[in-house]
N, C-alpha and C positions, 0 to 999 in steps of 0.2 A: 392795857395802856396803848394808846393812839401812837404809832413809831413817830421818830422825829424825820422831820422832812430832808429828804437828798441835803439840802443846803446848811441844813443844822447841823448835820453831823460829819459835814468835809468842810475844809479839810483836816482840823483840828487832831481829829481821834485818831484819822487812818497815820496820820504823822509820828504821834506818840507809841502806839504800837509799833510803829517799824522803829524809831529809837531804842526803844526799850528790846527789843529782837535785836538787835544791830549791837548793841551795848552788851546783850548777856553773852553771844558770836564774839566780841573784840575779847570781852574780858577772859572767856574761853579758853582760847587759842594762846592769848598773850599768854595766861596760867601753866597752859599743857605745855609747849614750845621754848618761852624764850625768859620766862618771871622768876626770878630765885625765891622760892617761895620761903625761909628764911629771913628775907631782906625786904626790912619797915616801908623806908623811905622808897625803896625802888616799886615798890606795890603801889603804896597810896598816888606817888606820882603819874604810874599806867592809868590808875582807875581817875584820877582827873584829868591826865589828858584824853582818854579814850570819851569820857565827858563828855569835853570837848570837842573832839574831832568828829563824834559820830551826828553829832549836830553837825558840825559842818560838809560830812558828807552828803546827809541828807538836804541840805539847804536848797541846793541846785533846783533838785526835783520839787521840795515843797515852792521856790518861787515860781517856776513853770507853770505848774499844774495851778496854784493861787490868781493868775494872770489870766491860765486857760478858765480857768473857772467865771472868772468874771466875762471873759468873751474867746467862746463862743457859747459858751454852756457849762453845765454843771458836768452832761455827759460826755461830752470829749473828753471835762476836765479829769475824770475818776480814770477812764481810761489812759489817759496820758501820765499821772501820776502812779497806777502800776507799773506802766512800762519802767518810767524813771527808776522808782524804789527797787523794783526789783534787777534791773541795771546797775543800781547799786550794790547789791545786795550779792549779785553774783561777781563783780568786779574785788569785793571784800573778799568774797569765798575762793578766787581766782589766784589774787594776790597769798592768801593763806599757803594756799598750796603750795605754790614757787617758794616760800621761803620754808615753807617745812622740809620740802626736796631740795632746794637748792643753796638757802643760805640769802637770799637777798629778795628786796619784795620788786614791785614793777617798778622800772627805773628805763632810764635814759636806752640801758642798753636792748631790757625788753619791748621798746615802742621799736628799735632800729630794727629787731628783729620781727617784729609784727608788719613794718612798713616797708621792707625790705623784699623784694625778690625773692623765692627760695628760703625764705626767712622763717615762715613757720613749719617748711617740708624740713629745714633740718633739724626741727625736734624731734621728729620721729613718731610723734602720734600713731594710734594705729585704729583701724575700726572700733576696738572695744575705748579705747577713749574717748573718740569721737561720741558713740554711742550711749556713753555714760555721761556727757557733760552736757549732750542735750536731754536724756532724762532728766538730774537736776537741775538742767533752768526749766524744761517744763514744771517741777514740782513747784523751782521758787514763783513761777508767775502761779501754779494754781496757789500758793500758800496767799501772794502778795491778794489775786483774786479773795481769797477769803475774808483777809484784813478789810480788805476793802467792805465785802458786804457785811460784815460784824459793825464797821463803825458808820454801816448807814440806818443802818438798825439801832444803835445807842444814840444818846443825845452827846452832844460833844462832851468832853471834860469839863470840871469844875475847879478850874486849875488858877493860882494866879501866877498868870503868866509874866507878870512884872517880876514875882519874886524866883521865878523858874529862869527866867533870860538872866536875873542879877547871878544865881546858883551857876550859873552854865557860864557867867563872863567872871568870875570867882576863881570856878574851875581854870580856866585858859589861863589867866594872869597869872594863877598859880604854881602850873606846872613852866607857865614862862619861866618865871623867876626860881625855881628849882634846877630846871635847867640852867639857867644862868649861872648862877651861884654854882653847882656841882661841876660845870666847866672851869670855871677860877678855882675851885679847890679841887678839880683832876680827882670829884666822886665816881669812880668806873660803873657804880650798883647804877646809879639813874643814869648817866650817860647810855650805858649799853640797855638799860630798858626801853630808852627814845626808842630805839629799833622795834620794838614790839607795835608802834601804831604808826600805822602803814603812810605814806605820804607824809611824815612826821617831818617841819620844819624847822631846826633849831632857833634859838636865842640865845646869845653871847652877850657880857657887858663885860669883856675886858679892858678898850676902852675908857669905856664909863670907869672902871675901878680906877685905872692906871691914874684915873685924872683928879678921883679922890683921893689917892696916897696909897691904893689898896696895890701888896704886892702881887698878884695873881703863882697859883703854887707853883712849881715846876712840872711841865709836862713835858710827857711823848711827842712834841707834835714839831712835823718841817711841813713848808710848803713845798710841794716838784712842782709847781704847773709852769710850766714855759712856753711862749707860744711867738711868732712873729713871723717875717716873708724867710723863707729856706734859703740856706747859702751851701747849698747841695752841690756836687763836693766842693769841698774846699778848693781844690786845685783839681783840673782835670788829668782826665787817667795818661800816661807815659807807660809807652809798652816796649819791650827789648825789640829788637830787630829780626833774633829769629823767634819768637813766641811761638808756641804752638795753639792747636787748635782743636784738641781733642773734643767727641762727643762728649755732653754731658746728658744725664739721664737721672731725676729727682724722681724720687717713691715717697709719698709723706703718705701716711697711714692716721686716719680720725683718731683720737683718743686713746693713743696705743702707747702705751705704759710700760717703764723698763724693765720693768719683772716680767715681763711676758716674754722675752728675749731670752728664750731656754729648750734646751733639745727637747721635750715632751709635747709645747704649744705653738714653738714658731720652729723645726728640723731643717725646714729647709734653708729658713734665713741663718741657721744655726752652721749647717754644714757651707753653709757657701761664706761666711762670715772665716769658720778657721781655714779654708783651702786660700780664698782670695782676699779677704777682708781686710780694715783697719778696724778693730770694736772697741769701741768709749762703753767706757764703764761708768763714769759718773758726767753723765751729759744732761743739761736741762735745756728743756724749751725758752724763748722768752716770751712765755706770756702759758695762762691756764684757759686758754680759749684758742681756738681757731687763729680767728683774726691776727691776733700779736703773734702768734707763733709762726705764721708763715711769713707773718711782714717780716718778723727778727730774722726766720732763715733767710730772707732776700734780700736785706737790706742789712744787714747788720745790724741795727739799729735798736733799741731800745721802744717800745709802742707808746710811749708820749708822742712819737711824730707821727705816727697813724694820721691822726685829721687833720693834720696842713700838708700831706701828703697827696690823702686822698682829694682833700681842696683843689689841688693844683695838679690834679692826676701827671704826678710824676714817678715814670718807673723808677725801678733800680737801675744804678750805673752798671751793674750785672748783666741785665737785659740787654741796655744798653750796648753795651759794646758787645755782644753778642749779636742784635742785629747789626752794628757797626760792620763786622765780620761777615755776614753774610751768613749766618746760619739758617737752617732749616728748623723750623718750631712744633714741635703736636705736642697740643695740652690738653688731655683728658682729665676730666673730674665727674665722679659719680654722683653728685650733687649740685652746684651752680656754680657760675663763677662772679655771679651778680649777689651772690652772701655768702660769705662777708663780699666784700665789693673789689675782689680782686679783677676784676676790668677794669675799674678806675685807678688801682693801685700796683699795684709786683705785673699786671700784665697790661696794662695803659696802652702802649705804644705797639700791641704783638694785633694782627688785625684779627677780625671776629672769626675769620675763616679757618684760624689754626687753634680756635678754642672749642671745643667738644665739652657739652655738657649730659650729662644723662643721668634723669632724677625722675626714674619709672619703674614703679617696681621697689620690691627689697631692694638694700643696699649691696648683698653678696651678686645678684643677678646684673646690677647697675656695673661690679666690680668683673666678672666675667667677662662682660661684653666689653667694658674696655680694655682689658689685657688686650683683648683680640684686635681691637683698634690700636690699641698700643705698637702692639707685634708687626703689625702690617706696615707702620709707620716707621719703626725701626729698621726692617729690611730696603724699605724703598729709597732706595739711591739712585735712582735712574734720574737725574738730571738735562743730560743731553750733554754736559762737559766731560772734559777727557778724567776730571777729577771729582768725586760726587762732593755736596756740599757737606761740611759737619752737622748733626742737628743738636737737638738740646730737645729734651723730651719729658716731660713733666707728668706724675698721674697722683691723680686723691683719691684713695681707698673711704670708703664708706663701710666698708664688713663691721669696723668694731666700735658703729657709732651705736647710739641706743635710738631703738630697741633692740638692739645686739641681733640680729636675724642673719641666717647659717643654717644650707642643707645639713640633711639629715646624715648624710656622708660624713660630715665637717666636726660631729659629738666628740668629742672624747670625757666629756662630762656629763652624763647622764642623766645627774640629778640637778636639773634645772626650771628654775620658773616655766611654766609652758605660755603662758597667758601675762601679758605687763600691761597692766591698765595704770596710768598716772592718776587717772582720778580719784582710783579705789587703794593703789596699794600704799602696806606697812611698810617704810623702810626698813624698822627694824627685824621685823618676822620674814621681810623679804628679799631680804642681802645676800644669803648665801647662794641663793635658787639664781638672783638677778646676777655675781660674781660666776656664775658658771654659764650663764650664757654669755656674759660675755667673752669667756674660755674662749668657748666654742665657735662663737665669730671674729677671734682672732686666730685659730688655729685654720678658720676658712682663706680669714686672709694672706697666712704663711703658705697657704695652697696656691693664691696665684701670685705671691711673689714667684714662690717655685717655676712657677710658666715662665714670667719676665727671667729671671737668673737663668734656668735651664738652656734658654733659648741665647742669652749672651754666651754662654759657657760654650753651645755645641757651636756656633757660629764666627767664634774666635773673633767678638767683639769687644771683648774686656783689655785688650793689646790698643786697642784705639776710643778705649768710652771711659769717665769717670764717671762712679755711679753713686750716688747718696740714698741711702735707705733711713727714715727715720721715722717718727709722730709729729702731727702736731703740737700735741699736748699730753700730758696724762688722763688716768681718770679714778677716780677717789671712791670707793666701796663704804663709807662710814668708819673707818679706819679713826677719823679726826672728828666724826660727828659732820660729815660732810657726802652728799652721792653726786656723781658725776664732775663737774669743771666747769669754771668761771665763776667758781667761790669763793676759793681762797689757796695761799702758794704754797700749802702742803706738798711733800717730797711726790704724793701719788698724782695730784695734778701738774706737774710743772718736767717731773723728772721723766725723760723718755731714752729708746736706746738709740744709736746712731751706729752707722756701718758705712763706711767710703771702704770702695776698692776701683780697681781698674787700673788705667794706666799710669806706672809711675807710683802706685802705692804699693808698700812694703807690708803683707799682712801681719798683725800686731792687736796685743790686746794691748789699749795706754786707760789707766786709772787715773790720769791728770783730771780735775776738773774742767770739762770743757760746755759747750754754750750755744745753741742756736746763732746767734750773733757771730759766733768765730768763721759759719760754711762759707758766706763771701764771702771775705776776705782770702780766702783758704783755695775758692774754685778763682776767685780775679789773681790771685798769684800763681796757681797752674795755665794759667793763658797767658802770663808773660809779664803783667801788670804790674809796674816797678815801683809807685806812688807807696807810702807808706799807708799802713790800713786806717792811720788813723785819718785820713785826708778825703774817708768817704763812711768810715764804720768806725765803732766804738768796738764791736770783736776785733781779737787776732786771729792769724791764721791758728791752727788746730795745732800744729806742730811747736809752733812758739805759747800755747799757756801752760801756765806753770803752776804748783803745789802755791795754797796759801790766797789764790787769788779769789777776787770777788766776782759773782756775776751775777744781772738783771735779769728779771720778768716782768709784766704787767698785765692788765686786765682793761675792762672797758675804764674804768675811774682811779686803777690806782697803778703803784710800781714798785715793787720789791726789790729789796736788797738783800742779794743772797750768798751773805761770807761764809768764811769757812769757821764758823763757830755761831753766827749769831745769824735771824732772818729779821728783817724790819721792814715790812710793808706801808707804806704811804700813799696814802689820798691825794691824787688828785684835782677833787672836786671843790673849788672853792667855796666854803659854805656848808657845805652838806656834811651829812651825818659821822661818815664815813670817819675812820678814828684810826692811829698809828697805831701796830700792833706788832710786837718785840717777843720772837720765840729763840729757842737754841737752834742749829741744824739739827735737822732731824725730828723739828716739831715740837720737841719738850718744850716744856714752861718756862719763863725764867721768875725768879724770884723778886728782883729787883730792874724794873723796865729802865727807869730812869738812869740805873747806875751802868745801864749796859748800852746807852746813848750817848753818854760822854766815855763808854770807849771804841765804838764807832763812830767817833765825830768825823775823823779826817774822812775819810773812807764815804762816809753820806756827802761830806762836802766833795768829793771827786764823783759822785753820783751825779749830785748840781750839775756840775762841769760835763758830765756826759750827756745829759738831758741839754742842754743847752747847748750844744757845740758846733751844731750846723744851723743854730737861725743866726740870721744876718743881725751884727749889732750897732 
């Protein structure tokens, strides 16, 4: 049989083949990952919208290449249409990934991180993933290549395409109105299935019901989003007459989790903690990421103000009256200061000259070389005045970020993954190996605390410095069905430990509930600062929280409320997927979500009132 001509057979076939691969991929995945394979409705719903969807991802590429076809050629056009499909094809396979590791698919906050400065070095990739992710897209372009010559080899399909686009706009309208409907009756099985197909955009017709008489069920769900121009602070800062002016010195540590805070993985933060120390026992970050966890340490603040902060690149009143005073500033970070975008944010106003970035190399070597920048900066008071300036001294450990990396000195856990490829590995088969390197690159980095502490101790600098040791965040082992942080506010991502000593602190262990949010407040009241906390932060000082109280976290889209009995996470995002979700402390389940929203009413509604309390109204 005579083949059919280039033109006959594109680009019809090569289209349907990549559908039908892209459909058997979605349905896959959704199956393995995220489908309760039990549950009717929430099945048939994936398999229509996935239907749907993978038509519409494909779309893009088939009108391109249909266009290219017509002009310049048939041949550009085959060419341009692998590219595409298989673009898609790997963006699918991309997105998989992130949510099988992480819990969420490509969103807002993974383009900030792709487009961002330093933004993809602080995932930590490493040659072997590198190297594995350009094997598979080689494969998918030779796979897409194959598609291609198969369907110039057949004659197109014999399809009718009228009754295939009616199937396909069937499907869509379908899972609309499933969606819809399970939104008004608060069905959880196909809500949380949406999540299964990737760029999935809701439909709601509450509205529409409200206006037919239809009651809509009762749900889970508040709005936080608050936005407007900042009325930052409230009132300006009022300082005593004699204030003092002690050094401060901030130690935040990547992804370092409160359990780690134990004489076998961190001795030295451990002994210098009972000799000098203040140690929180039950202290959380605000936020399970980077980002909010050091705004919340600087600002007090809650991370809804994140982007009209960073909008208006305004520092902290922290900063502020710290240059105010004339302090002396070295900020070391072994990573950038450009991701998250703390130069626009917590250090706006500090000039580029006293920001030190260093993102070469392993994170333990990045972590080395700046102790030694650290230390040099610490000593140096030579001023040229009779009295040297105060400084304020700030560093970001990178040891216990992932890939967890840590000389060979640094083991104490021996039985650890040697090799972390994100492309290829099990979480499940590979947690324990991946939990012991991380040991071991926190036990590297209680090594050069030991330098910074050592060096205050012999120096007799703890009589004139307050020193804050803490994480930015957690990091979550699959404990919750969760690896790593900026998933979700599990106790292992959010909860870290904290240690103030120095001048003026009384060493003590306090089991009070305390909070990222409460350090300002706590260090602007050691400088003399008389204004009430509430007039710039929503923390209190560390000394004033009390048993019983509530405290905030956030993430890129959402903010949790985290009382002392109940956790209640909230979106954000107006529109989006994103859904309220009601545990005990501690993560347990609750049985009845709803019944446990009207007994956090008050308490959400003074959430409101914090989220809102410095835009201008």
């Amino acid at each position: 049989m005579k083949p059919a001509s280039p033109r006959a057979g594109f680009p019809g076939l090569f289209f349907v083949l990549n559908y039908l691969l892209l459909l058997a991929v979605g349905l896959y995945i959704a199956h393995g990952q995220w489908l309760p394979p039990k549950d009717g409705p929430a099945a048939l719903f994936v398999i229509a919208a996935l239907a749907g969807y993978t038509a519409l991802y494909l779309l893009p590429a088939w009108l391109l290449s249909a266009l290219c076809h017509r002009w310049p050629g048939p041949r550009p056009a085959r060419w341009l249409a692998v590219a595409l499909a298989s673009a898609t094809l790997l963006l699918l396979l991309v997105d998989s990934q992130i949510h099988r590791l992480y819990g969420f698919h490509i969103n807002g906050f993974v383009w900030n991180l792709l487009i961002t400065p330093g933004g993809i070095d602080s995932m930590g990739g490493g040659d072997g993933t590198t190297l594995t992710v350009v094997l598979i897209a080689v494969g998918v372009v030779g796979l897409e290549t194959g598609l291609m010559a198969l369907a110039r080899r057949r004659p197109p399909p014999r399809l009718r395409w009228r009754w295939v686009l009616a199937g396909l706009l069937l499907c869509m309208a379908g899972e609309r109105v499933a969606y819809g409907l399970s939104d008004l009756d608060a069905y959880r099985p196909v809500l949380n299935a949406a999540r299964a197909v990737p760029f999935y955009q809701p439909a709601t017709f509450e509205s529409l019901a409200r206006d037919l008489g239809y009651t809509p069920a009762p749900r889970t769900a508040l709005s936080v989003s608050a936005d407007g121009p900042l009325n930052y602070p409230l009132h300006p800062l009022t300082v005593a007459a004699d204030a003092p002016s002690p050094n401060i010195l901030v130690l935040v540590a990547e992804s370092l989790r409160a359990d780690m805070l134990k004489p076998e993985i961190m001795p030295n933060l451990w002994r210098f903690a009972e000799r000098h120390g203040r140690r929180y026992t039950d202290h959380m970050s605000g936020g399970n990421g980077t980002r909010m966890g050091i705004f919340s340490l600087f600002y007090g603040l809650p991370g809804n103000y994140w982007f009209p902060f960073l909008e208006s690149r305004r520092p902290p009143v922290l900063i502020s009256e710290l240059q105010r005073r004339d302090y002396r500033f070295g900020l070391y970070t072994s990573a950038r200061f450009s991701y998250p975008e703390f130069d626009r944010t917590v250090f706006a106003s500090v000039p580029s000259s006293a920001m030190v970035s260093d993102d070469e190399g392993p994170g333990w070597r990045r972590d080395r070389r700046n102790v030694g920048r650290l230390l040099d900066f610490i000593g140096d008071d030579r001023t040229g005045d009779d009295q040297p300036r105060p400084f304020f001294g700030f560093m970001f450990f990178e040891s216990p970020h992932a890939r967890y990396y840590f000389p060979e000195e640094s083991v104490i856990r021996p039985d650890y993954l040697r090799e972390l490829n994100y492309a290829t590995m099990d979480v499940q088969r590979d947690m324990p190996g991946i939990l012991n390197r991380y040991i071991n690159a926190v036990h590297h980095l209680d090594q050069q605390l030991g330098r910074v502490l050592d060096r205050l101790e012999r120096d007799g600098r703890l009589d004139d410095t307050l020193v804050v040791i803490t994480g930015d965040h957690g990091e979550e082992f699959m404990e919750h069905g969760r690896w790593g942080h900026n998933s979700a506010f599990h106790d292992e991502q959010v909860r870290v430990p904290l240690v103030m000593a120095g001048a003026g602190v009384t060493p003590a262990v306090v089991d009070r509930p305390t909070s990222h949010l409460d350090v300002a407040p706590t260090l602007l009241r050691r400088l003399g600062v008389t204004n009430p906390s509430a007039d710039f932060a929503v923390g209190v000082p560390l000394d004033r929280a009390r048993s019983g109280r509530y405290r905030l976290a956030a993430s890129w889209d959402a903010v949790a409320y985290l009382g002392p009995d109940y956790k209640v996470a909230m979106p954000t995002n107006a529109g989006g997927l994103g859904e309220m979700t009601v545990a005990r402390a501690g993560d347990q389940p609750v049985v009845d979500a709803d019944a446990v929203m009207v007994r956090v009413r008050d308490p959400l509604a003074r959430v409101l009132e914090d989220m809102s309390r410095f835009y201008r109204r």
